[in-house]
C-alpha positions in Angstrom: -90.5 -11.6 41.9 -88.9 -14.2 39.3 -88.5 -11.0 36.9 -87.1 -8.9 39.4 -83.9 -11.7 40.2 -83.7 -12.1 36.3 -83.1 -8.2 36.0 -80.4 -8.0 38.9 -78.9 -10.9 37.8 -78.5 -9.5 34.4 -77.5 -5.8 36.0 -74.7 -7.8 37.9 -73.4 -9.3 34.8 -73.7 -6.7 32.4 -71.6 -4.6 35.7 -68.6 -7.9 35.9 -68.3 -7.6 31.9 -68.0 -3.7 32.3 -65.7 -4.1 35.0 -63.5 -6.4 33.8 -63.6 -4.5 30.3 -62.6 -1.7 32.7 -59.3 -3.2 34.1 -55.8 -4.4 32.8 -53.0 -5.8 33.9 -49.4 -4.7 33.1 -46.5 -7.2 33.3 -43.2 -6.3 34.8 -41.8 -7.4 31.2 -44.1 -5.2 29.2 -45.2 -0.9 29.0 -48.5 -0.2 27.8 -49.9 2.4 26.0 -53.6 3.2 26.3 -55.2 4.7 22.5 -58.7 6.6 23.0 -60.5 6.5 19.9 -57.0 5.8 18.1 -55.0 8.7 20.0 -52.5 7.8 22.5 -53.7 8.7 26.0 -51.0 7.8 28.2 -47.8 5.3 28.0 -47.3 3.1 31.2 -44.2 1.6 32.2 -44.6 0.4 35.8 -46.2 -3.0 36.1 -49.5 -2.8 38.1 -53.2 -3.0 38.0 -55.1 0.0 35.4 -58.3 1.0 34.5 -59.7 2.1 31.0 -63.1 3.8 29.8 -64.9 0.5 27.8 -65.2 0.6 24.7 -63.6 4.2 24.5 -60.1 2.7 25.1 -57.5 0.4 24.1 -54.6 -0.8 25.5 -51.2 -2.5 23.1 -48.6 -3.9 25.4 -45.0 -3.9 23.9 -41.8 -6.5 25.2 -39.4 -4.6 27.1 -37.0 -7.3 27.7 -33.4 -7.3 26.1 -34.0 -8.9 22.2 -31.5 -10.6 19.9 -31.0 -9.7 16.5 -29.2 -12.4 15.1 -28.4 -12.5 11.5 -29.1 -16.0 9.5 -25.9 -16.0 6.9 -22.7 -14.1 7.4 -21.9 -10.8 5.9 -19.2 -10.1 3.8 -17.2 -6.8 4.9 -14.2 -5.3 2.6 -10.8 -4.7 4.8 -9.0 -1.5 4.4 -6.1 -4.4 2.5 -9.7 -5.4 -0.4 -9.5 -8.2 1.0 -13.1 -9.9 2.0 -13.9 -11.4 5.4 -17.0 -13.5 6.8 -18.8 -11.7 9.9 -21.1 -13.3 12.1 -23.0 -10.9 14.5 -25.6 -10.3 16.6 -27.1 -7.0 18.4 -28.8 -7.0 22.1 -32.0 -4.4 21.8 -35.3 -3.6 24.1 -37.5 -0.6 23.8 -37.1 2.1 26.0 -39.5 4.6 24.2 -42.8 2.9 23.9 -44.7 6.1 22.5 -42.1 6.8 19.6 -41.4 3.3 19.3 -44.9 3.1 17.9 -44.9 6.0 16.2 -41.6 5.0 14.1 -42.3 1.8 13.2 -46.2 1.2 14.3 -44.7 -0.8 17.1 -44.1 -3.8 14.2 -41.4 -5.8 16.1 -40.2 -7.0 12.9 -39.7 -3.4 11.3 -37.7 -2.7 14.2 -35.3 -5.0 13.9 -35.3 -4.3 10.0 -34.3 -0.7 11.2 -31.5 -2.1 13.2 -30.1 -4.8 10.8 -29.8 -1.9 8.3 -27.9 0.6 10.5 -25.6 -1.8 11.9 -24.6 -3.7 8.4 -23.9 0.3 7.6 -21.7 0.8 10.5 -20.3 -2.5 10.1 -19.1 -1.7 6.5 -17.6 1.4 7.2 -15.8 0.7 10.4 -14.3 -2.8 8.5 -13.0 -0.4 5.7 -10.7 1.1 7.7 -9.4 -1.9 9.5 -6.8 -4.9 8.5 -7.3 -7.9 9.3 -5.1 -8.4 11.9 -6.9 -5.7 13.7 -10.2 -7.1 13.2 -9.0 -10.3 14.6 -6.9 -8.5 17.3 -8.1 -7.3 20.8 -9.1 -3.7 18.9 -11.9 -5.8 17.8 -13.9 -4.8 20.9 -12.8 -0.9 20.5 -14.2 -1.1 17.0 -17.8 -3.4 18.3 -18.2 0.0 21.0 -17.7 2.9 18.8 -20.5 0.5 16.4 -22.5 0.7 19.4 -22.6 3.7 20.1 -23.2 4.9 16.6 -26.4 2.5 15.8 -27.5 3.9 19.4 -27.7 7.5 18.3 -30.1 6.3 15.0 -32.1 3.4 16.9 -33.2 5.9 19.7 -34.7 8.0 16.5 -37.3 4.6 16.5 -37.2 4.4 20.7 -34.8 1.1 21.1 -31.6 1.0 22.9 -28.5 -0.9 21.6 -27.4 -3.1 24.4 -24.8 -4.2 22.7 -23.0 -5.6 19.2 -20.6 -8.2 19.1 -19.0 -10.4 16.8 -19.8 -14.4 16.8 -17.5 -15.4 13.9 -14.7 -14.2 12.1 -14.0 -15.6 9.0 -11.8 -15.4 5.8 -13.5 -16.7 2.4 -11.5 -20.1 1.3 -10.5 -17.9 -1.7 -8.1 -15.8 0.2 -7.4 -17.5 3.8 -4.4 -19.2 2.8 -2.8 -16.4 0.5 -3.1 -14.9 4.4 -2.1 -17.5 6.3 0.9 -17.8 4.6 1.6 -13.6 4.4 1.1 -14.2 8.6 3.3 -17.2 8.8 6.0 -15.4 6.8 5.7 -11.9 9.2 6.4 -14.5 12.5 9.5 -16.1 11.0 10.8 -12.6 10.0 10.0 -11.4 13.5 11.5 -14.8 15.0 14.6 -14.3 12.9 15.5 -11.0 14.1 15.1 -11.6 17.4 17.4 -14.6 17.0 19.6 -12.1 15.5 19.4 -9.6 17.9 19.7 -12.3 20.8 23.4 -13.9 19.1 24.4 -10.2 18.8 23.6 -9.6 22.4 25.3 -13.1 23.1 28.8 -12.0 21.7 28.9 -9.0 23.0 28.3 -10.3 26.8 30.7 -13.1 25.9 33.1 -10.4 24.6 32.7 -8.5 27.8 32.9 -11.8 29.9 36.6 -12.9 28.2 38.0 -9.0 28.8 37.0 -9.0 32.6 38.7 -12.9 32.2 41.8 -11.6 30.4 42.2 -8.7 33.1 41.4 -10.9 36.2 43.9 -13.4 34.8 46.8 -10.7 34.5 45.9 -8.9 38.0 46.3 -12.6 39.3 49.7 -13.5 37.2 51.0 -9.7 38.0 50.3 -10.1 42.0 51.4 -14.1 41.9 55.0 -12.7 40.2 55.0 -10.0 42.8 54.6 -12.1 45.8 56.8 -15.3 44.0 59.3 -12.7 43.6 59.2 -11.7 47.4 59.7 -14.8 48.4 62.6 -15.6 46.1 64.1 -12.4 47.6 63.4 -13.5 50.9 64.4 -17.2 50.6 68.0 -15.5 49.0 68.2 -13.3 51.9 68.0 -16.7 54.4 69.8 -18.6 52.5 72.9 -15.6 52.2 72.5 -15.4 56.1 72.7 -19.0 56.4 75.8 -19.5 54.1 77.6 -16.4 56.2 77.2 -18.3 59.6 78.6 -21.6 58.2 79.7 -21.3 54.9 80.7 -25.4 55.0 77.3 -26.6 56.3 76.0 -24.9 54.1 77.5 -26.2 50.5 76.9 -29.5 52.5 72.8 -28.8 52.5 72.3 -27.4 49.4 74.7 -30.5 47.6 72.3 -33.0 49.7 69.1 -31.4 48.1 71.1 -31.5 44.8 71.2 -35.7 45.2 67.6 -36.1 46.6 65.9 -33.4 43.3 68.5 -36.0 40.8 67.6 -39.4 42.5 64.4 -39.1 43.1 63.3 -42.3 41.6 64.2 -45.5 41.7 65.0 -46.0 38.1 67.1 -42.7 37.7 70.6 -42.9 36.8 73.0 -40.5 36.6 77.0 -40.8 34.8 79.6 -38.3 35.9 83.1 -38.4 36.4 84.4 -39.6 39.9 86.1 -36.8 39.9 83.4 -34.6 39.5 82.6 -31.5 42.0 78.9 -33.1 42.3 80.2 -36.1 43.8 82.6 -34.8 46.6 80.2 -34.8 49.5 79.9 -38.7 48.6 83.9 -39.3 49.0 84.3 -36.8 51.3 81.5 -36.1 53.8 83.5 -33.1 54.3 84.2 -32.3 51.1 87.7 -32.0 51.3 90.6 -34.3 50.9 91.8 -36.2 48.3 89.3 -37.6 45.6 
């Protein structure tokens, strides 16, 4: 009876070992591929529980999340101007393609990576030779990081890896040349600052110009109407006056001699010397103006 427990309990643990050697697990962050005597069987992607023949098959899991290739020193690129900058970058990959991704590079993580660093320094050189440096710094930067992209994508998906993304961390000039540069830059602003002062004082007369003729020609519509209507009121004030002088001819030397005094004595201090027998004077002798002097 003791041997027969001994036996079962050896069946049931020899069956647990097989079972368990039976099953595997597949994270959501990983694809499988399952080798039968060193031939690939079949590739899983979905995470979930699988079964294998023990000892017949083998499973290798590979990352599938979104890796950084980071470089450790910058690289130096050569400008379309020969003039050398200092480019720190990085590149987003995962593996898509777990069957050719082991197939290309033995699923080595490291040789992937290798792959990539190589294609995109490529790229990277031969897209920077046709740039200036303003146009690496400029917003074209990201036109020129997509096309790169897209260019390392078609030879990474040779070794089943997608290129996320590339980007740019630094941008640098060597000490060598930046302030040969900065100074070039500086002197392109104060020529562009300069002509749009120019341009600005030009377009400064020319509104002032404008301003003073619309001045000039408001000034003589003005003086022309003011002389028009000042001379219809002289001719007016004549024609009262000419009526007044025809219905009292007397009264009226009288009036106009009184205005005479008050516009010559206006002030307290103003003198005036004339004759007694003067013509101004006869209204004062003579309220009448008649008679003897």
């Amino acid at each position: 009876m003791k041997r027969n427990w001994g036996s079962i309990i050896a069946i049931v643990v020899v069956a647990l070992i097989l079972a368990n050697a039976s099953m595997f697990v597949v994270d959501q962050r990983q694809a499988a591929i399952v080798f039968r005597l060193g031939q690939i069987v079949s590739v899983i992607k979905q995470p979930g529980l699988y079964f294998k023949i023990p000892l017949l098959e083998n499973v290798r899991y590979f990352d599938t999340r979104i890796l950084t290739l980071d470089t450790a020193e910058p690289q130096r690129y050569l400008t379309s101007e020969k003039k050398n900058l200092l480019v720190d970058s990085f590149v987003k990959w995962r593996v898509v393609n777990p069957r050719q991704y082991y197939v290309s590079v033995g699923g080595d993580e490291a040789r992937a990576m290798n792959r990539l660093d190589q294609t995109v320094n490529d790229l990277m050189r031969a897209e920077f030779g046709k740039l200036t440096i303003n146009q690496v710094v400029s917003s074209q930067r990201d036109e020129v990081m997509d096309a790169i992209r897209a260019k390392a994508q078609a030879d990474a998906s040779k070794i089943g890896v997608q290129v996320v993304d590339v980007r740019l961390q630094r941008v640098e000039l060597p000490k060598e040349v930046s302030e040969s540069v900065y100074r070039r830059m500086e002197a392109e602003r104060k020529r562009v600052a300069n002509e749009l002062r120019s341009t600005g004082a030009a377009e400064a007369e020319q509104i002032k110009a404008e301003a003073d003729k619309q001045k000039d020609i408001i000034v003589a519509e003005s003086y022309g109407e003011a002389q028009k209507i000042k001379g219809e009121g002289d001719a007016r004030a004549a024609a009262i006056y000419a009526a007044a002088y025809d219905k009292d001819p007397q009264f009226y030397a009288f009036y106009r001699s009184m205005q005479a005094y008050r516009e010559s004595l206006k002030g307290r201090n103003d003198v005036i010397i004339l004759s007694p027998s003067s013509d101004f004077l006869k209204y004062m002798q003579n309220p009448r103006g008649t008679g003897k002097r």
